[in-house]
C-alpha positions, 0 to 999 in steps of 0.5 A, a space after each residue: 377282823 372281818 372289816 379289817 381284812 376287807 379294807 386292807 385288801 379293797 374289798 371293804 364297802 364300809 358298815 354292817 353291809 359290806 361284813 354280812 356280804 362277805 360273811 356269805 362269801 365266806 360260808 360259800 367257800 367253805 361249802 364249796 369246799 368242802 364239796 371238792 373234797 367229798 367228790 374227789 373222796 369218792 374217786 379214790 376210795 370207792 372201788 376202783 375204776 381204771 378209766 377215771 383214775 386214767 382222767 386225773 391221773 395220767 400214767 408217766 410210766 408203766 405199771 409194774 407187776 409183782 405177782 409171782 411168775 407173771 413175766 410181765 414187761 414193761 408194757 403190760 398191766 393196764 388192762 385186767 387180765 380178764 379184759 386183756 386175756 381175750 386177746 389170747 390164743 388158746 392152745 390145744 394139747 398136741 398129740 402125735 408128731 405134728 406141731 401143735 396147733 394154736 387157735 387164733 381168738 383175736 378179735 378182728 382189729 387184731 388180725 396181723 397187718 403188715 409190719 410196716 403199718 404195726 410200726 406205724 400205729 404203733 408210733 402213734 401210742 407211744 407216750 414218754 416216761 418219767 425216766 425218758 423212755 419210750 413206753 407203748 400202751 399195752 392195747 395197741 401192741 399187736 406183736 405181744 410178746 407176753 402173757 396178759 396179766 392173771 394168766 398164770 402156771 397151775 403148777 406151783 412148781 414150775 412157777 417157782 422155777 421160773 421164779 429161779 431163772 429171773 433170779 440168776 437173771 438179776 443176779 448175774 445183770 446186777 454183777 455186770 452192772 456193778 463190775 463190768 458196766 459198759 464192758 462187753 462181758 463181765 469177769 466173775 471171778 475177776 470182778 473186771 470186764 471182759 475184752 472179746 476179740 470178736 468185737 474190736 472196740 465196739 462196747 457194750 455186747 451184755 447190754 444189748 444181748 440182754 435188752 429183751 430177756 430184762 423186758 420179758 422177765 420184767 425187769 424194769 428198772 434193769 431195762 430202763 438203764 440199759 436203754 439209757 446206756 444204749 442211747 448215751 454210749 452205744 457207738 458204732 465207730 469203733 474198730 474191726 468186729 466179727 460181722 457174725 457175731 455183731 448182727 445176731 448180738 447187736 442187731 438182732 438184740 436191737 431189732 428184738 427190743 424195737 419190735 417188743 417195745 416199739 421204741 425208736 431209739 432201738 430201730 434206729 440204732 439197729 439200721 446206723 449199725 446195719 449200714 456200717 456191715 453193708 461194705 463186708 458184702 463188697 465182694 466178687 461174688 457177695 459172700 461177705 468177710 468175715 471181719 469189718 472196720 466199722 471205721 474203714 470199712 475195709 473187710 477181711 476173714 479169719 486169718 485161721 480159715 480155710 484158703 481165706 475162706 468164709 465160713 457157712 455158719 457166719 455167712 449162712 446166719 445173716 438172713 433174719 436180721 437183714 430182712 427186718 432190717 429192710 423191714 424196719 428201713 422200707 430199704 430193700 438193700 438189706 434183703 438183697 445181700 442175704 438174698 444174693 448169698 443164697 443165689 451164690 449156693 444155689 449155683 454151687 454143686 455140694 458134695 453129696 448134697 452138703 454143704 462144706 463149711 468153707 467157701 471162697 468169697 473171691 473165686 465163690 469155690 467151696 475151700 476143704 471139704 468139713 461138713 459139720 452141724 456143730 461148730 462152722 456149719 451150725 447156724 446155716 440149717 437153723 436159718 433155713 427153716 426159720 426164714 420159712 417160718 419167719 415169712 409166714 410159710 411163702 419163702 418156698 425156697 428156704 424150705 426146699 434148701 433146708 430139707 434137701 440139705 436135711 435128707 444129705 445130713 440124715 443119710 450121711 451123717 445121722 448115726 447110732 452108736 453102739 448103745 443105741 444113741 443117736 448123734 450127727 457125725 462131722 464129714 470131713 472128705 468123705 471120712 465121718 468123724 464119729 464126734 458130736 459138738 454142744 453146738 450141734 445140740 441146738 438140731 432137736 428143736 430144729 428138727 421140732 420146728 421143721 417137721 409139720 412141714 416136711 414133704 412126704 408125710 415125714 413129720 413123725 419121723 422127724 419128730 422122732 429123730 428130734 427126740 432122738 437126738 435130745 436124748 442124746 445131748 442130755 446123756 452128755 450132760 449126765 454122763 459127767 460129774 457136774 450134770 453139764 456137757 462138754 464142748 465135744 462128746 464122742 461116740 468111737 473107742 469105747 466112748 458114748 456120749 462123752 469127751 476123751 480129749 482134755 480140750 473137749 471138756 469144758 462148758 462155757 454156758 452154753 444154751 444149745 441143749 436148754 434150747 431143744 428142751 424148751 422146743 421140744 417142750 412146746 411141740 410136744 408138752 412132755 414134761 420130761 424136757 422141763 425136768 431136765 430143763 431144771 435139771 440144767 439150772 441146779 447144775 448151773 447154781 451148784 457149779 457155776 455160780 460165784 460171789 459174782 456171777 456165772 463163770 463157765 468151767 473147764 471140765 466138766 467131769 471135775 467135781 470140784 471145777 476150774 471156772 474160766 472166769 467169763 460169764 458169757 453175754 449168751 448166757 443171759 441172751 440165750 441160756 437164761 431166756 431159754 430156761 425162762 421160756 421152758 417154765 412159762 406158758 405157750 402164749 409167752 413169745 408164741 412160735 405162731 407169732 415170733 422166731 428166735 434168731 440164733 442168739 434167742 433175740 425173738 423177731 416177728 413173723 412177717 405176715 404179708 402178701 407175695 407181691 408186697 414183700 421187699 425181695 422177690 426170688 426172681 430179682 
């Protein structure tokens, strides 16, 4: 058979020659073999041995993690979690008033560079999975965002409750996913999407506001199809839109996932949007409208606002967003609108030191006097201590703006009702309206993140006054039925921390309070905040959630509630964030390192020298 083979292939030398040549042939092929198969025996089957799998088998795409309560995104899991953890800091139990400090135990490759030059070497890693996505290796992340892999709860407890919250997360993605996908915002009850007004025809506000609670929850698959989404259909050409709402939303959740993931697509997008706000700021004095056609460019503000006013909180909530939008750009336009805005309200005289919440971008005069921490006015104060945060502690300005503008809100508007509550009042022309907003709850972690820096040795105080007042927001969600709070609670005609008027029952998934209590949490590490942190989630399965996602409801001191049908694209940006937050380590999104914007998108700290940054004061 041998001599057959031989000949037919032209290999045959004829007679007993060529058959024992080719017999050694043979015997030498099976040897060798069968030598390649015990040597790549031996690198599958003795123990493991990451940098020789990585030879031969190259990662396509990240590793997924399945251990309970890890949060590990997409990025993280090639490196053990003894080697990974060193990158670490380790946190010191904090006692007193003062932010609790972390110790820094990177290595010295690890010391924060510019982020310019982070996005740089970050460029240079990434590599491209199988579904097309751009992946960073984990080693060259400096910015990281989570815990490494082993880092992990000792409470059994808490770790379940973490598990709880990605749950509801999933839950309420999976609805969308099935019912409203592309939409804005899902209708539960419905199963249809919701169209909001504060988004004309551009689609798709659950995707983007949910990108990096998908990434830091680690759910991949989940994040891997809204990434598709974002680079197949997120179109910016598409009617008028709230300029507010579409930076926190979209630009902040876009910038967020750039900076957690290092992937292109979402720093590009964030700038074309960028561009397509840049005319609202088109005018006499450069506070921008309110509204923008993205189409147009033509602006306008709120038909209901005060003499065509803008509002402080919409106007007063760019700041973060447009600085990294510069950052990312190296375009300082960005900055320069935001900045011009702070000249215009450092120019104007407050009355009593606050700021109203409507001002002219015509004439740049102040509209009717409201003065409100809540509602219209909200947002303004959180950015001012968080841009001096942001700025790695040099933006002196934004520090002094927020605590002179916090001495006028404590003299005039901080009050004690008669059990001994405290809550900020709303001044509206001198007259104090004894009323309390849920969006006014957001001021305890504000006042927590603000207090190591407080001038005149004011950082217990405020710290104090932080507690005080979460003390309060959690009364107006144990006073009602349903352990949820309402819009608006009132503190006059015999009512204490709750709503009298039907309008002001409702609660509409709002993280306001949930974001104190993660907040306080970090800074003080009382576990009463991550009780009534779990408090808030029972609450939420019990009578928000439907066969088909979360639904807000219209009184909360109904048992048996009315949803309103919405679940809300902040639910899953900032409610479920917050929580996930509260019940993980201090390393995950570490306030040393990173600043929520208000819609709970995390931004980097900017760590750079005075003279390097992209807007001086003096310009």
């Amino acid at each position: 058979m041998i001599r057959k083979l031989c000949s037919g292939s032209g290999l045959g030398l004829g007679g007993r020659f060529g058959g024992v040549r080719l017999s050694r042939r043979f015997v030498f092929l099976i040897l060798l073999s069968a030598l390649v198969t015990v040597c790549f025996g031996a690198i599958f089957f003795l123990p493991d041995s990451v940098r020789i799998r990585r030879f031969f088998l190259l990662p396509s795409e990240p590793q997924r993690t399945d251990s309970a309560g890890s949060g590990l995104g997409m990025a993280v899991g090639a490196e053990s979690g003894a080697a990974a953890g060193s990158r670490y800091r380790q946190t010191e139990t904090r006692v007193g008033p003062a932010r609790r400090k972390q110790k820094e135990k990177f290595g010295k490759e690890s010391v924060s560079p510019q982020i310019r030059r982070e996005v740089t070497e970050r460029q240079h890693s990434l590599r491209d999975s199988e579904n097309g996505a751009e992946v960073l290796d984990a080693s060259n992340i400096r910015y990281q965002p989570l815990p490494e892999a082993g880092t992990e709860l000792a409470d059994q407890d808490v770790r379940s409750h973490r598990e709880k919250v990605k749950e509801m997360m999933k839950f309420a993605w999976d609805n969308y996913r099935q019912y409203a996908w592309g939409t804005n915002e899902l209708k539960p009850l419905s199963k249809s999407g919701h169209a909001s007004g504060l988004f004309g025809g551009l689609l798709g506000a659950t995707i983007v506001d949910s990108l990096d609670t998908l990434y830091i929850m680690g759910l991949q698959e989940e994040f891997a199809e809204a990434r598709e989404w974002v680079e197949n259909n997120l179109d910016f050409n598409n009617g008028e839109v709230s300029v507010f709402e579409v930076t926190i939303r979209f630009v902040g959740g876009l910038l967020s996932a750039y900076y957690l993931t290092g992937d292109e697509l979402f720093k590009m997008k964030a700038i074309e949007l960028g561009e397509k706000l840049l005319p609202a700021f088109n005018t006499p004095t450069g506070i921008p409208w309110a509204l923008i056609n993205l189409r147009s460019g033509v602006g306008r503000n709120w038909g209901w606002a005060s003499g065509g006013s803008s509002i402080l909180a919409e106007f007063g909530t760019l700041h973060l967003e447009f600085v990294h939008l510069s950052e990312v750009s190296g375009d300082p336009k960005f900055a320069e609108k935001v900045m011009k805005i702070r000249k215009v309200l450092n120019r104007l005289e407050k009355p009593h030191g606050l700021y109203p919440n409507y001002l002219s971008p015509v004439t740049g005069h102040w509209g009717q006097h409201h003065v409100s921490i809540g509602g219209l006015g909200d947002s303004f104060y959180e950015y001012l201590i968080k841009t001096w945060l942001m700025s790695d502690k040099t933006d002196e300005e934004a520090k002094t703006m927020y605590y002179e503008a916090l001495q006028a809100i404590e003299t005039n508007l901080v009050r004690k009702s008669a059990s001994g509550l405290t809550y900020i009042a709303e001044w509206r022309g001198g007259i104090l309206d004894h009323k309390m907003g849920h969006l006014a709850c957001f001021s305890g972690g504000m006042l927590a993140m603000g207090a190591d820096d407080a001038p005149a040795d004011l950082s217990k105080h405020y710290m104090e006054l932080a507690a005080e007042i979460t003390i309060t927001c959690h009364e107006s969600y144990k006073r009602s039925a349903t352990r949820l709070g309402p819009e608006a609670f009132r503190f006059d005609g015999g009512a204490d921390a709750v709503a009298t008027r039907m309008n002001d029952k409702y609660y509409i998934l709002r993280p306001e309070v949930v974001e104190t209590y993660m907040h306080m949490w970090r800074f003080t590490h009382d576990p009463r905040y991550r009780e009534w942190g779990w408090e808030a989630v029972q609450a939420l399965e019990q009578h928000c959630r439907v066969d088909a996602g979360f639904s807000g409801i219209r009184d909360v001191y109904n048992t048996l509630p009315h949803h309103d049908d919405v679940q809300q694209s902040f639910f899953l940006a900032e409610t479920l964030k917050y929580l996930y937050v509260l019940f993980s380590e201090d390393e995950l999104l570490s306030p040393e390192h990173w600043v929520f914007n208000t819609e709970a998108h995390p931004l980097p700290v900017i760590q750079k020298n005075t003279q390097e940054q992209v807007i001086t004061h003096d310009q």
